[in-house]
PAGURO-514135 format. One record per residue (C-alpha): residue in one letter; chain; x, y, z; residue number from 1. Coordinates in steps of 0.05 Angstrom, whole numbers. Layout:
BEGIN
<rec residu="A" chaine="A" px="X" py="Y" pz="Z" num="NUM"/>
...
//
This chain:
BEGIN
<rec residu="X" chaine="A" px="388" py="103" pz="197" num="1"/>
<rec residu="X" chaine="A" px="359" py="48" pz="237" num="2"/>
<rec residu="X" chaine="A" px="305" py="72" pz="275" num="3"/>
<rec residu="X" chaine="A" px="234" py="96" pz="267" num="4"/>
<rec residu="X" chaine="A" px="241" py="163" pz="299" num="5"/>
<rec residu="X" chaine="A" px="305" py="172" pz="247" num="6"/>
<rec residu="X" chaine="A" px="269" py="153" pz="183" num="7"/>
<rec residu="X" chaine="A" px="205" py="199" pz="213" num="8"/>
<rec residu="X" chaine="A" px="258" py="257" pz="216" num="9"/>
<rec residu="X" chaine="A" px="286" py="245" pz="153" num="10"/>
<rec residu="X" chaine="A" px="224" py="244" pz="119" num="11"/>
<rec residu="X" chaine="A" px="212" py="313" pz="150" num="12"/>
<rec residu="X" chaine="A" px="278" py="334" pz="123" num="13"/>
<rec residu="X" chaine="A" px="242" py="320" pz="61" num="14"/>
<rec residu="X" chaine="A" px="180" py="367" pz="68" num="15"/>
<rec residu="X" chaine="A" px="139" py="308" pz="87" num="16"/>
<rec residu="X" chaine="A" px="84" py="316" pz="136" num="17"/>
<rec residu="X" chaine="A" px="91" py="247" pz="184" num="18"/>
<rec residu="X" chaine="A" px="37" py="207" pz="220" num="19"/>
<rec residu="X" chaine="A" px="43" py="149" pz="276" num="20"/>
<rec residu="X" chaine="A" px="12" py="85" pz="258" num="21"/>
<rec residu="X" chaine="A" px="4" py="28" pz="305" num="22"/>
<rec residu="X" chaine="A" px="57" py="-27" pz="311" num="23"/>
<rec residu="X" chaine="A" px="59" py="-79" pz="254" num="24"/>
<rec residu="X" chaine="A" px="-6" py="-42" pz="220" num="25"/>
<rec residu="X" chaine="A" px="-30" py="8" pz="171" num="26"/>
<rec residu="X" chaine="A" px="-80" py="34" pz="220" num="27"/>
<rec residu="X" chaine="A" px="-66" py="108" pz="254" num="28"/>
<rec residu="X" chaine="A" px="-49" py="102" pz="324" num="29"/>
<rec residu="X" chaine="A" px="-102" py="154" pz="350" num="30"/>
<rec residu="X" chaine="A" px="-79" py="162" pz="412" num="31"/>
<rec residu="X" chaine="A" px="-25" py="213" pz="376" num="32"/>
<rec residu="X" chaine="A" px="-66" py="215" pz="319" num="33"/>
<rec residu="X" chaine="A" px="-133" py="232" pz="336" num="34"/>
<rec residu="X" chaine="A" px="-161" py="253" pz="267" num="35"/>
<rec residu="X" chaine="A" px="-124" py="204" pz="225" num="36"/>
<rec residu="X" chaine="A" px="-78" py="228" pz="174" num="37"/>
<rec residu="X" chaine="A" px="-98" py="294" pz="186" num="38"/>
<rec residu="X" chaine="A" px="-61" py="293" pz="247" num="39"/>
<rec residu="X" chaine="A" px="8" py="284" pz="209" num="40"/>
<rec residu="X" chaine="A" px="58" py="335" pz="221" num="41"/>
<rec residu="X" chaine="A" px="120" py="359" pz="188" num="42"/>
<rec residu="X" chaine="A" px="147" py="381" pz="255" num="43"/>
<rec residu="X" chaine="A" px="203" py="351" pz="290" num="44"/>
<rec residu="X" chaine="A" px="189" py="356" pz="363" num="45"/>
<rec residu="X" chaine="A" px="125" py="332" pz="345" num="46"/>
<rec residu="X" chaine="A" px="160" py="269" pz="315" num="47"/>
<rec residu="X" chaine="A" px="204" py="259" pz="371" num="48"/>
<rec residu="X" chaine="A" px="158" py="263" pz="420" num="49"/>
<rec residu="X" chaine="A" px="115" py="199" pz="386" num="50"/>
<rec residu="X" chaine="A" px="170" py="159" pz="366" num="51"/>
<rec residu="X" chaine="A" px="209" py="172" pz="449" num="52"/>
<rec residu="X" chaine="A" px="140" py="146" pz="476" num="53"/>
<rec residu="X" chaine="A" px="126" py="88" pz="424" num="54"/>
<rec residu="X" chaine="A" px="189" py="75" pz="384" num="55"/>
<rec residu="X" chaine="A" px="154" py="23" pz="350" num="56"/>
<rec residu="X" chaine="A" px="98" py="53" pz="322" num="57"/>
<rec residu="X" chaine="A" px="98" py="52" pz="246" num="58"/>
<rec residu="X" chaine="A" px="107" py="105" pz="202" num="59"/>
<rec residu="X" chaine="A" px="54" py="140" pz="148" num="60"/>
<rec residu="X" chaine="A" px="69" py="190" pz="100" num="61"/>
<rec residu="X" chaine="A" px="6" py="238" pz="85" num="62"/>
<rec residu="X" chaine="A" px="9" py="249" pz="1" num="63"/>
<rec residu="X" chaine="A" px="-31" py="301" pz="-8" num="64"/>
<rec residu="X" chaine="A" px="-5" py="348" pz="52" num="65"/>
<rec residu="X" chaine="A" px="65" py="315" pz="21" num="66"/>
<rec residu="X" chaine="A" px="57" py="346" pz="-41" num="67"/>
<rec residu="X" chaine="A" px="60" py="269" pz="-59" num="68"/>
<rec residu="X" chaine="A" px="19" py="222" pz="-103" num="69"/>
<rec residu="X" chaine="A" px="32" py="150" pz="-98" num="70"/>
<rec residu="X" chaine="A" px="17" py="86" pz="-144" num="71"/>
<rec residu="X" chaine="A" px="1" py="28" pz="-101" num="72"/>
<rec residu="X" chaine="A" px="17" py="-43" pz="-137" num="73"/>
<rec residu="X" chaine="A" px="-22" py="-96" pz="-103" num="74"/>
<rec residu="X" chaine="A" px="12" py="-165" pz="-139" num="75"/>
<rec residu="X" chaine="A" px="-40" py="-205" pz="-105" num="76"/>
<rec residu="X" chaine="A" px="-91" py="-165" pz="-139" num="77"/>
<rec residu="X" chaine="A" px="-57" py="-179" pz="-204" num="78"/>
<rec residu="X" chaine="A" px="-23" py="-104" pz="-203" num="79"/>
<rec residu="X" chaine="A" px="40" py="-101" pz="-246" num="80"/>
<rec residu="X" chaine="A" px="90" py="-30" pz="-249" num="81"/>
<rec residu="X" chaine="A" px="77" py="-32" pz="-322" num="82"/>
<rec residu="X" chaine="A" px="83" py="32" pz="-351" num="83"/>
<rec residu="X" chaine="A" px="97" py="68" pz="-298" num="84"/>
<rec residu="X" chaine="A" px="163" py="119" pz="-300" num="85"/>
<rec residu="X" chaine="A" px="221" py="93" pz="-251" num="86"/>
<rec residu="X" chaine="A" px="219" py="130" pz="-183" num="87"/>
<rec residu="X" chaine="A" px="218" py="123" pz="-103" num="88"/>
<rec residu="X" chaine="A" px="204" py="50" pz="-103" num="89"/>
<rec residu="X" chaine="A" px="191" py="25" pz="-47" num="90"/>
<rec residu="X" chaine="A" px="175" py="-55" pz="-30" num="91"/>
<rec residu="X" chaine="A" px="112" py="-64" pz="4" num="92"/>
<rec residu="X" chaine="A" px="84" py="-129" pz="48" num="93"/>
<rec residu="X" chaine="A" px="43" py="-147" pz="-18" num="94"/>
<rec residu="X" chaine="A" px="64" py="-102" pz="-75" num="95"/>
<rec residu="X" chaine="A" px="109" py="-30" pz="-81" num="96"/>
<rec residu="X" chaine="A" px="93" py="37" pz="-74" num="97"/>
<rec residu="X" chaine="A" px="109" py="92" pz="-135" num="98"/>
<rec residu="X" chaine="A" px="128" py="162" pz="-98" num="99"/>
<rec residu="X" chaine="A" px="116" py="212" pz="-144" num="100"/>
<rec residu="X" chaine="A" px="113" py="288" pz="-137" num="101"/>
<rec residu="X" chaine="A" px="50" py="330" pz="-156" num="102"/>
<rec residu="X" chaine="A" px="31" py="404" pz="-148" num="103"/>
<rec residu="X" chaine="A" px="-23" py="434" pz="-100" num="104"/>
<rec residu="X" chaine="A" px="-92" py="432" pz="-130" num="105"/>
<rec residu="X" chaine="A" px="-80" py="358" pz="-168" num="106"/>
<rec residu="X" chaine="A" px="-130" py="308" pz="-174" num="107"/>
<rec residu="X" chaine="A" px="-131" py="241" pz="-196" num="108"/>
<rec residu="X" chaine="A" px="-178" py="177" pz="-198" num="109"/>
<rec residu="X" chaine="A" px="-176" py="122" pz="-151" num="110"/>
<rec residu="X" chaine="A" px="-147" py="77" pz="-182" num="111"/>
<rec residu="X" chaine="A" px="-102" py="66" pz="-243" num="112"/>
<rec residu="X" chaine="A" px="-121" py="-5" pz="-266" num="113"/>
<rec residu="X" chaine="A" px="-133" py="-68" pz="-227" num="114"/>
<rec residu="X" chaine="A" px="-87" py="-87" pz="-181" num="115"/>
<rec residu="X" chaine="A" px="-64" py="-12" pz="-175" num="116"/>
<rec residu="X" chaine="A" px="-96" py="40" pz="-127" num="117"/>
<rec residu="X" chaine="A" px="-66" py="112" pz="-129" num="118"/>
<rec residu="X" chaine="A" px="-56" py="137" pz="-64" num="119"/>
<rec residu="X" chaine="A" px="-65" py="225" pz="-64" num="120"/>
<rec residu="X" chaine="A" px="-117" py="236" pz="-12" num="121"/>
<rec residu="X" chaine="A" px="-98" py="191" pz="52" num="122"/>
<rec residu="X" chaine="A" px="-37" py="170" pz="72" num="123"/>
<rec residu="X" chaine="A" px="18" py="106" pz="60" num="124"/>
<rec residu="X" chaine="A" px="62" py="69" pz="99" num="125"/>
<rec residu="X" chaine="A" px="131" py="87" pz="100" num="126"/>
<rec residu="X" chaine="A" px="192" py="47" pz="116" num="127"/>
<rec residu="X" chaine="A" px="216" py="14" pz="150" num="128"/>
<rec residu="X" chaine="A" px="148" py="6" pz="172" num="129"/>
<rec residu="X" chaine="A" px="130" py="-73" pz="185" num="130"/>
<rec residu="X" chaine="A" px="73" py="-97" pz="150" num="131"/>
<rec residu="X" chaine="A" px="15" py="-140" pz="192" num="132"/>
<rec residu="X" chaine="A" px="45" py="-201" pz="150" num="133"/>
<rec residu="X" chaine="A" px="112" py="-194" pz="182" num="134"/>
<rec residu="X" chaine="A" px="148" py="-154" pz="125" num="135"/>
<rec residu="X" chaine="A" px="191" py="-87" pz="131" num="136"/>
<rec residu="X" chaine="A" px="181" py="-43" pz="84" num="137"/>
<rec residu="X" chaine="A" px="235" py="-22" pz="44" num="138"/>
<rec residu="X" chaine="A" px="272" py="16" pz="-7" num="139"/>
<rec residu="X" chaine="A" px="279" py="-16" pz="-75" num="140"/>
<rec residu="X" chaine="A" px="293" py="39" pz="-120" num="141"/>
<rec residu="X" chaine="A" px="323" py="107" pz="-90" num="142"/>
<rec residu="X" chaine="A" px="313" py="139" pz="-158" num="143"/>
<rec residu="X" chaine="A" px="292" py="212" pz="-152" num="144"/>
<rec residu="X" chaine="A" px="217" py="226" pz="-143" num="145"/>
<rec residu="X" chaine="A" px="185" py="247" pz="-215" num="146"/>
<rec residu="X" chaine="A" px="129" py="289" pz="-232" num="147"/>
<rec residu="X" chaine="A" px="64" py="263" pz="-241" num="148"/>
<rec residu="X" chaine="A" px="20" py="285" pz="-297" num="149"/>
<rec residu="X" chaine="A" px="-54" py="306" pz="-263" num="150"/>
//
């Protein structure tokens, strides 16, 4: 895989609903996404049709709708992956992102710890996304998604 549009389907393949971000951001690009992450879709057309028109764009995954709960490690923040279960890793422009599968209904907190934010309700950025620093997001650890304990 090498472009957006193919990682977008892929992650479909996956059950993951999709969202368009603009280029080299985190923000949704509204023009396709009018209510945010709300507006994600696990539809292919729908995904082609963005990603034809604005190849570019970045890509967000939406957790919740996902059936997804992710662990945000922000190293600048002082965030370290200690003690959490190996998983979907993926390297972000600051940190890396812990994919982790939950059921319908979960809840969790905010945040972990310092320096690590857990992402349920909202969205992430997905690779190979490019961060507004200049880096791609990418895929450190392919290991299969785990369970997380609500």
């Amino acid at each position: 895989m090498t472009t957006h549009l193919e990682h977008a389907l892929s992650y479909i393949a996956e059950g993951w609903y999709v969202l368009p971000l603009k280029k080299r951001d985190k923000v949704p690009y509204f023009p396709f996404a009018p209510q945010g992450y709300k507006s994600a879709t696990n539809d292919p057309e729908t995904a082609i049709r963005w990603w034809s028109a604005e190849p570019e764009l970045n890509i967000g995954i939406a957790c919740a709708m996902s059936g997804l709960v992710v662990f945000d490690v922000d190293e600048r923040s002082g965030g370290t992956p200690q003690g959490l279960a190996p998983t979907l890793t993926v390297r972000t422009g600051d940190g890396f992102h812990f994919y982790y599968e939950t059921k319908d209904g979960a809840t969790f907190p905010g945040k972990l710890r310092q320096g690590v934010d857990i992402k349920h309700n909202g969205y992430v950025v997905a690779p190979p996304s490019i961060h507004p620093s200049g880096a791609v997001y990418r895929v450190v650890s392919p290991t299969v998604k785990r369970r997380a304990v609500a």
